[in-house]
Backbone as numpy.savetxt, mean C-alpha at the origin, in Angstrom:
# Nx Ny Nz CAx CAy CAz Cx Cy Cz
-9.37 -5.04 -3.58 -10.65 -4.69 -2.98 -11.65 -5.80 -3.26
-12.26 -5.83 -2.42 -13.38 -7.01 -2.42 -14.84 -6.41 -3.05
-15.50 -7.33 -3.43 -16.40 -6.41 -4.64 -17.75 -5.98 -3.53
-17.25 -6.05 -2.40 -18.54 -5.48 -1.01 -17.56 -4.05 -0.58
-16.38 -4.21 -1.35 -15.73 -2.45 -0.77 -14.80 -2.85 0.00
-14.01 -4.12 0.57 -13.19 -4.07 1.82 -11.96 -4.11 1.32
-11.24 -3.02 1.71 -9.61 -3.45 1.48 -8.73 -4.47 2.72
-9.33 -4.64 3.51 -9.04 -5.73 4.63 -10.45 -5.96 5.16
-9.97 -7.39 5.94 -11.31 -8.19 6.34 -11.68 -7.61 7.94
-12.50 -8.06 8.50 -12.60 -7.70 10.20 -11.41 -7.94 10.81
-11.63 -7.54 12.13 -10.58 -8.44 13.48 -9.16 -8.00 13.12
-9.02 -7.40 12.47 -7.76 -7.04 12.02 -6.61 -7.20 13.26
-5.83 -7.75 13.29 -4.54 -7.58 14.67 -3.33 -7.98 14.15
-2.35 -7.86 15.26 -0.68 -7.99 14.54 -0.57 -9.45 14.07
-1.39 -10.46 14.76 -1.13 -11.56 14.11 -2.23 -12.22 12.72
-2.75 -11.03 12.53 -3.22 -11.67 11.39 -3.71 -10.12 10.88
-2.72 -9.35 10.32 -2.82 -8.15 9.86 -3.84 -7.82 8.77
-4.17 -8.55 7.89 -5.12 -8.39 6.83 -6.57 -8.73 7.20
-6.74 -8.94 8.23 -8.09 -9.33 9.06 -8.42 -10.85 8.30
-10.10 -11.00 8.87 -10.31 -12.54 8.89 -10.96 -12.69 7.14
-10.57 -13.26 6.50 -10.38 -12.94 5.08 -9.95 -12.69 4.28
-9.08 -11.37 4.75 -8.53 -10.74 3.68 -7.06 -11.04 3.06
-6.43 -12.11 3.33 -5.90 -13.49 2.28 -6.43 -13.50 0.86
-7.76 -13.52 1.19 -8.67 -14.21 -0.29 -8.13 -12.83 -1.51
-8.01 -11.57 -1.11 -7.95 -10.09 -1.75 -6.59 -10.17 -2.79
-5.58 -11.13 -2.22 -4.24 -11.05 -2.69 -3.85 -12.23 -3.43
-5.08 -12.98 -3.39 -4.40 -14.57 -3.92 -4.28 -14.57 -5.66
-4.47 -13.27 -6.42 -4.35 -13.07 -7.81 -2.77 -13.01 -7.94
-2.00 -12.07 -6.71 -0.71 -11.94 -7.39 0.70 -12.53 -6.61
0.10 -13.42 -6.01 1.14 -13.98 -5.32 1.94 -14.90 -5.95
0.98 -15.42 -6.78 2.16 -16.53 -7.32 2.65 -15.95 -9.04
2.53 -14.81 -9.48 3.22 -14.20 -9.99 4.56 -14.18 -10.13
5.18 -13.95 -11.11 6.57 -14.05 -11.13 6.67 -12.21 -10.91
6.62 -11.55 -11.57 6.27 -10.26 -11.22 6.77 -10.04 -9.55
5.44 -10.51 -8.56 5.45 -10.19 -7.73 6.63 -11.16 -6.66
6.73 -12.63 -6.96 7.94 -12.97 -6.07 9.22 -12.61 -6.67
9.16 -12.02 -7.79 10.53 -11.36 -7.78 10.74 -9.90 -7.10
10.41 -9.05 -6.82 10.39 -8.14 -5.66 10.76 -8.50 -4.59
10.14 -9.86 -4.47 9.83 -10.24 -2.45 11.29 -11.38 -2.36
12.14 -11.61 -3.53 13.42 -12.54 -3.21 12.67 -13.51 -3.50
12.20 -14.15 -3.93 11.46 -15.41 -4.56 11.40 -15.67 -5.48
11.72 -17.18 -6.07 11.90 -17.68 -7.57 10.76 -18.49 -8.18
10.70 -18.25 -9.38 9.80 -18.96 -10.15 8.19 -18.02 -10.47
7.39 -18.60 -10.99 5.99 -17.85 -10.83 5.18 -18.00 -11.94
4.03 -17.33 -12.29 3.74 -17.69 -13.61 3.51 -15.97 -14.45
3.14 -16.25 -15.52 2.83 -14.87 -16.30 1.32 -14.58 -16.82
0.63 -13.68 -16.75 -0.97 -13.94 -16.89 -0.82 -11.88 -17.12
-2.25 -11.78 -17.79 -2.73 -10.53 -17.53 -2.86 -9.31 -16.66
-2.13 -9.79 -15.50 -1.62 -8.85 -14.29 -0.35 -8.55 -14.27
0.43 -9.49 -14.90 1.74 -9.02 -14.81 1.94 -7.86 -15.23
1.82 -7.55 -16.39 1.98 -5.69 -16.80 1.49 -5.20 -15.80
0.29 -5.45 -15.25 -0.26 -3.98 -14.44 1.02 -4.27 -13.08
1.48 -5.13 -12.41 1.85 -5.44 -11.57 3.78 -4.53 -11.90
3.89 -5.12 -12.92 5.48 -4.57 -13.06 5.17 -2.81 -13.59
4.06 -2.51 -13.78 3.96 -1.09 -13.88 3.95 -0.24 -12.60
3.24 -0.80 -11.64 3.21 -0.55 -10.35 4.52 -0.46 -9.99
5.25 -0.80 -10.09 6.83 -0.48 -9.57 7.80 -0.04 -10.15
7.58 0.22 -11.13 8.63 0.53 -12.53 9.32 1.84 -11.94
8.75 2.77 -11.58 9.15 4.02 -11.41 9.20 4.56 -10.04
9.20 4.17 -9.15 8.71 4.37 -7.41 10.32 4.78 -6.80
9.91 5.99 -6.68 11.09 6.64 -5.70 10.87 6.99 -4.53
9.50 6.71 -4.01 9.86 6.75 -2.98 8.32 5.88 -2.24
7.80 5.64 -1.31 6.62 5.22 -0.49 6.00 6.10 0.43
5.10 6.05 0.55 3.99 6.55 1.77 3.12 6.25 2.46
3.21 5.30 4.03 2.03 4.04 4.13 1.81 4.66 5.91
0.89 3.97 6.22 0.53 4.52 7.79 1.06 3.41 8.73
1.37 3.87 9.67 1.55 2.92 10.95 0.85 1.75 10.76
0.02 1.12 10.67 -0.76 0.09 10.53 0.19 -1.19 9.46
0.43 -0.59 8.57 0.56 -1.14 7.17 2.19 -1.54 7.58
2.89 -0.50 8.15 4.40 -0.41 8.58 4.64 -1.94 9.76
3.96 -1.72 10.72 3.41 -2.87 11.38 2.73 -2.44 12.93
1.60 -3.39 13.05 0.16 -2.91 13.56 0.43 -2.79 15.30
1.70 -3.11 15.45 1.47 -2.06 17.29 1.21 -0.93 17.05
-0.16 -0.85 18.76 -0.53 0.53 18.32 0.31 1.10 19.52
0.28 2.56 19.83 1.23 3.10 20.45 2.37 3.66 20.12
2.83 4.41 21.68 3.99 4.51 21.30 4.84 3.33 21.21
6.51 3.89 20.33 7.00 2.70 20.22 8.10 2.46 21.31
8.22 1.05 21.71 9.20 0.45 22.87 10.67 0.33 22.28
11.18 1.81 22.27 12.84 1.62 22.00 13.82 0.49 22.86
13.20 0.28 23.85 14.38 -0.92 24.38 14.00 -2.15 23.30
13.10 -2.44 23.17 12.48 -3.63 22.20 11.97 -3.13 20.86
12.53 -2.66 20.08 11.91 -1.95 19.16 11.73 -3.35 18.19
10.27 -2.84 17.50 9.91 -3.89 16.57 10.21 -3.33 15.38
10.49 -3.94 14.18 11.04 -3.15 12.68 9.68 -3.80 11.21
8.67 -3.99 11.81 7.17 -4.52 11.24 7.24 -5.77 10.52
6.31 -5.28 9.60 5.56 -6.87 9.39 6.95 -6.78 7.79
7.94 -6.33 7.81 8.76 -6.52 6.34 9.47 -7.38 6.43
10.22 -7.41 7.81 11.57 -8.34 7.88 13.21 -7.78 7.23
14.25 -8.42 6.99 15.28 -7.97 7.43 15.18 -7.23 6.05
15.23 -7.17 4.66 15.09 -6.97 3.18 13.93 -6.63 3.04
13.37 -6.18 3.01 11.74 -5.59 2.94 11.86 -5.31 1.43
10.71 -5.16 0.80 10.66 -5.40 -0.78 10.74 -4.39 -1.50
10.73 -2.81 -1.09 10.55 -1.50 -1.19 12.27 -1.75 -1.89
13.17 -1.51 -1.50 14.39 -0.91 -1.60 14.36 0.65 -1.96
13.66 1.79 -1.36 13.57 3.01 -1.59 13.37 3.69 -0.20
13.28 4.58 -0.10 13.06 5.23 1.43 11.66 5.34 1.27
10.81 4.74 2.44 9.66 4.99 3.10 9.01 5.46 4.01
7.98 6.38 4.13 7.46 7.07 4.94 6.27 6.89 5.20
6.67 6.78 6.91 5.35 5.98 7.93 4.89 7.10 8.50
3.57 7.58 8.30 2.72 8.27 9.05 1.99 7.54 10.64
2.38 8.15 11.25 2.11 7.93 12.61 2.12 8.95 13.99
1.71 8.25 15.05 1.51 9.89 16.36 2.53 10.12 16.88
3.28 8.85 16.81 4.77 9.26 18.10 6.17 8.89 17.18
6.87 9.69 17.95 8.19 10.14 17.34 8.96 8.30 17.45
9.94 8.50 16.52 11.04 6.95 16.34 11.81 7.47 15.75
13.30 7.01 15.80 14.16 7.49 14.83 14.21 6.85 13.20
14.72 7.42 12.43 14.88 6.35 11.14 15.45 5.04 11.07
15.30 4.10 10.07 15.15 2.45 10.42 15.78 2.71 8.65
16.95 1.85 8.85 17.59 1.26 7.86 17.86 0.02 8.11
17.19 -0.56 6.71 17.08 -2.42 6.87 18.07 -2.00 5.48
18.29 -3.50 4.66 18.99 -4.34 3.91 18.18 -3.69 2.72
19.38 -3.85 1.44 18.70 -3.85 0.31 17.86 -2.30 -0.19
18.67 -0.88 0.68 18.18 0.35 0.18 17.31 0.69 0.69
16.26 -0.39 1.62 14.62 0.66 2.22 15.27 1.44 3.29
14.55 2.32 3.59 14.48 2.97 5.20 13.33 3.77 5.45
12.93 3.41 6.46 11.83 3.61 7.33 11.82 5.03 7.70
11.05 6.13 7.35 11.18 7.49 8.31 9.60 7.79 8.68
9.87 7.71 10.35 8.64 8.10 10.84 8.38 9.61 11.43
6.54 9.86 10.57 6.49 11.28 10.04 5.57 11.54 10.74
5.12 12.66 12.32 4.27 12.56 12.93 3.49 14.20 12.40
3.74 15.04 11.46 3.43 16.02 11.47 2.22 16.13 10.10
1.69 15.18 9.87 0.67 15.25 8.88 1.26 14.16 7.20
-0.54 14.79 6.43 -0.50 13.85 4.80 1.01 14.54 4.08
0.74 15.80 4.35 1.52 16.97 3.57 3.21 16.85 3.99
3.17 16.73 4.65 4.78 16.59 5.68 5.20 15.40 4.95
4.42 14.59 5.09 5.40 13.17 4.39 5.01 13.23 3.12
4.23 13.78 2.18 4.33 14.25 0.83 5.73 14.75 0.21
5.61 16.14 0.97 6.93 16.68 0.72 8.14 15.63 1.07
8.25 15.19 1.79 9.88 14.38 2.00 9.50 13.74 1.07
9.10 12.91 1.05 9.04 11.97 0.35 9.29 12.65 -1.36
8.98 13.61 -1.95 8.67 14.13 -3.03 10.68 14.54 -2.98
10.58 14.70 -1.81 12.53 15.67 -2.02 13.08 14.19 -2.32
12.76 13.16 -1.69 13.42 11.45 -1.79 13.31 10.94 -3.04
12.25 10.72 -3.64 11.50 10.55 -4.59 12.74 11.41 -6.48
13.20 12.59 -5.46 14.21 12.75 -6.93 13.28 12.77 -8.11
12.42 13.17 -8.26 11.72 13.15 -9.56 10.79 12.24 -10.04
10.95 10.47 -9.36 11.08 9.53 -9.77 8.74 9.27 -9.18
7.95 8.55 -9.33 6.77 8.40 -8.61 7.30 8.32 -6.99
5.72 8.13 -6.38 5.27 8.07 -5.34 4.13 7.08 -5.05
4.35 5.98 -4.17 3.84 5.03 -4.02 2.81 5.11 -2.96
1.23 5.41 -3.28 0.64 5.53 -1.99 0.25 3.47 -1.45
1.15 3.05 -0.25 1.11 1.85 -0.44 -0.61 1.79 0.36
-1.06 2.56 1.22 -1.91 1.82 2.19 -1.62 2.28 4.08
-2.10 2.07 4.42 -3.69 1.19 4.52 -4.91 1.87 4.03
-6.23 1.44 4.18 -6.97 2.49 3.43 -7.42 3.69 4.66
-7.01 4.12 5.50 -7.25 5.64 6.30 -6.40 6.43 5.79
-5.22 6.25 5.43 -4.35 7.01 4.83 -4.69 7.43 3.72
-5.25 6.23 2.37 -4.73 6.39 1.37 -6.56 7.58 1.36
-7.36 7.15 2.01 -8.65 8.14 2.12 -8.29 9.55 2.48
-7.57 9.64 3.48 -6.80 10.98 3.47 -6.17 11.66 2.44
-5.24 11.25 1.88 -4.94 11.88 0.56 -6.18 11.75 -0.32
-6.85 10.72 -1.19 -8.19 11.05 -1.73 -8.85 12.04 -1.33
-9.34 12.57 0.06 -9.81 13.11 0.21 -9.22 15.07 0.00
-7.76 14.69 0.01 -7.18 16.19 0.13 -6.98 15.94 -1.72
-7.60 15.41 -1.83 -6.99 15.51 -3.88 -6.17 15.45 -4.12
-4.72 14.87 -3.30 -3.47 14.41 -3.86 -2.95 13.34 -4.63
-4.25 12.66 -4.86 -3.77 11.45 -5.54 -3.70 11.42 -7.34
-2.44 11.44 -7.86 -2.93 11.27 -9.53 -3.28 10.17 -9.84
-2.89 8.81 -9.70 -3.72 7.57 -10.09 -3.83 6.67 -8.85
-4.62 6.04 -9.55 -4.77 4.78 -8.21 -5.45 3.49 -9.18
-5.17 2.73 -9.22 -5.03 1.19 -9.16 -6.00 0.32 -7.86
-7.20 0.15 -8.71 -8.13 -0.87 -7.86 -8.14 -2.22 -8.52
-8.02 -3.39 -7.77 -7.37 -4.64 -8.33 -8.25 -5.18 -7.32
-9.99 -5.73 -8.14 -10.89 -6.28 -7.70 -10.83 -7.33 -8.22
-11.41 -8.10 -6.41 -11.06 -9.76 -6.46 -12.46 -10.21 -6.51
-12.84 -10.79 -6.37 -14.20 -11.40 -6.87 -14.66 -12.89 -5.15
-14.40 -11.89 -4.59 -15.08 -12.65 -3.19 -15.62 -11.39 -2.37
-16.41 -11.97 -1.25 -17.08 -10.72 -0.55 -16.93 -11.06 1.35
-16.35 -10.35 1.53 -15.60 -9.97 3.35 -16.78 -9.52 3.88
-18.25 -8.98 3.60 -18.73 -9.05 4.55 -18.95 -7.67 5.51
-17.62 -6.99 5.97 -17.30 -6.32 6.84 -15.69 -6.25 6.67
-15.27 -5.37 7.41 -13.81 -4.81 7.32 -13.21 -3.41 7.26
-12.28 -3.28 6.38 -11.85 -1.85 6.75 -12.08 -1.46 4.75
-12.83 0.09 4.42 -13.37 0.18 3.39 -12.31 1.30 2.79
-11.61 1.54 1.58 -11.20 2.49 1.20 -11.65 4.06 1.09
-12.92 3.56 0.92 -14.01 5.21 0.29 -14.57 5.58 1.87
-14.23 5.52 2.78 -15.31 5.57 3.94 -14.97 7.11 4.47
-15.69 8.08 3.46 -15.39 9.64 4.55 -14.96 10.25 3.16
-14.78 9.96 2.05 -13.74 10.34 0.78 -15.38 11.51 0.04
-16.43 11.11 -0.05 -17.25 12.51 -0.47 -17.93 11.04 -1.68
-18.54 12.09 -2.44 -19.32 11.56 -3.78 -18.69 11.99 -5.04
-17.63 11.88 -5.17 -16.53 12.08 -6.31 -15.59 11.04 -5.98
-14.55 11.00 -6.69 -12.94 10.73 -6.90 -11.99 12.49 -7.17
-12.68 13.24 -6.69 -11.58 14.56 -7.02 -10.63 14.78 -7.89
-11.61 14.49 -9.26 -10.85 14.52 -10.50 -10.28 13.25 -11.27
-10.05 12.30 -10.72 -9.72 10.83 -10.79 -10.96 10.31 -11.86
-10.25 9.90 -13.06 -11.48 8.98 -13.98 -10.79 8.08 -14.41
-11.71 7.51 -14.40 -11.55 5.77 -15.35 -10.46 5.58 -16.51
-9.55 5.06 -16.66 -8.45 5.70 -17.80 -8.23 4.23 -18.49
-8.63 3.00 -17.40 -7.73 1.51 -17.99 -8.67 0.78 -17.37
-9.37 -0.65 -17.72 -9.39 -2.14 -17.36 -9.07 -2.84 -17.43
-8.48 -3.92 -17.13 -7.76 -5.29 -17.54 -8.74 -6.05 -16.83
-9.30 -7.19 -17.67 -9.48 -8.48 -16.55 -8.45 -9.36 -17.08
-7.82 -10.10 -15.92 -7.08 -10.87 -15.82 -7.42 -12.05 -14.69
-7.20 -13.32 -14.63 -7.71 -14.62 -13.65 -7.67 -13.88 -12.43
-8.59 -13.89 -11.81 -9.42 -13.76 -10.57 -9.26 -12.26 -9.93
-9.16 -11.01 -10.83 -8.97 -10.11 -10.68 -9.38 -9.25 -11.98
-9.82 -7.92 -11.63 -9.99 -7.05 -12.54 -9.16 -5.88 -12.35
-8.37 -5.34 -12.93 -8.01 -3.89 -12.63 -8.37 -2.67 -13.36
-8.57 -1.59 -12.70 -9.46 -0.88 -12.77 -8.70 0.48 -12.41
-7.80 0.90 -13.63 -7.39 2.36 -12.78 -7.36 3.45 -13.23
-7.40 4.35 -12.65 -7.94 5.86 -12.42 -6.52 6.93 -12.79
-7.10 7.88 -13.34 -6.15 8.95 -13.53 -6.77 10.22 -13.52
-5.84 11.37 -13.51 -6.26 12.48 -13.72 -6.64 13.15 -15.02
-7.87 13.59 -15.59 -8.13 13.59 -16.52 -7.84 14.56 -17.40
């Protein structure tokens, strides 16, 4: 999050999904070893994010992200040409994921354990699967922020992880936009500052 509130920048589109900026939001954990080891990538460095970063995944049985995040055609989807998003053939999940969206698709099995199930019947609908997938194990609310405001707003969320970057977008797409004058139980539990990021996360108290 950008310290003006944006979890993505303006202009947002398929070819530049994070809008005009919002590059700058992610440049703390990319070159992480942490994080290119997930994504099939070697080398990296080690800094004060790494814990929060390998905690974030330690336990994830399953995902929950919106059409947008899955990848940004809007519409229905073109089964003669079907697109499989912005992951590519190995996508970094290796768990079953669930895409909230309006129109029906069948399930999408890529490489390496992910699969794609698209969930047109609500927050709660892909809660539950996901929770039967999941085997016991967490639940990953990945994004974008309409979704993840939706659950905030229905009080399903037990923690959340804000990983503020220290530049300002200006404009864009805001996490809190519609969520009330609370966190619905959500308090302050952890800080880390670490190089060009602070994290900042929330639990149920």
């Amino acid at each position: 999050m950008s310290l003006d509130g944006f979890v993505a920048g303006p202009n947002q589109s398929v070819e530049n999904p994070l809008g005009v900026g919002g590059m700058r939001l992610h440049e703390w954990v990319v070159p992480l070893t942490a994080w290119r080891k997930t994504h099939g990538m070697a080398g990296g460095e080690v800094n004060e994010s790494s814990a929060v970063v390998e905690e974030s995944v330690a336990n994830i049985g399953a995902t929950i992200m919106g059409r947008n995040m899955f990848g940004g055609h809007p519409g229905p989807w073109d089964e003669r040409n079907p697109w499989n998003g912005w992951w590519g053939d190995n996508p970094p999940f290796h768990h079953p994921v669930f895409v909230l969206t309006h129109h029906l698709r069948q399930p999408l099995m890529l490489n390496g354990g992910t699969s794609f199930t698209f969930v047109t019947d609500g927050i709660r609908a892909a809660l539950e699967q996901a929770r039967g997938a999941a085997a016991g194990k967490d639940i990953s609310l990945a994004g974008g922020a309409q979704v993840c405001a939706q659950y905030l707003k229905a009080g399903l969320v037990d923690e959340m992880e804000i990983n503020l970057a220290p530049t300002l977008l200006g404009s864009g797409e805001r996490l809190f936009d519609g969520v009330g004058d609370d966190l619905h139980g959500l308090k302050l539990a952890r800080t880390v500052a670490a190089p060009n990021v602070v994290h900042l996360k929330f639990a149920r108290g």
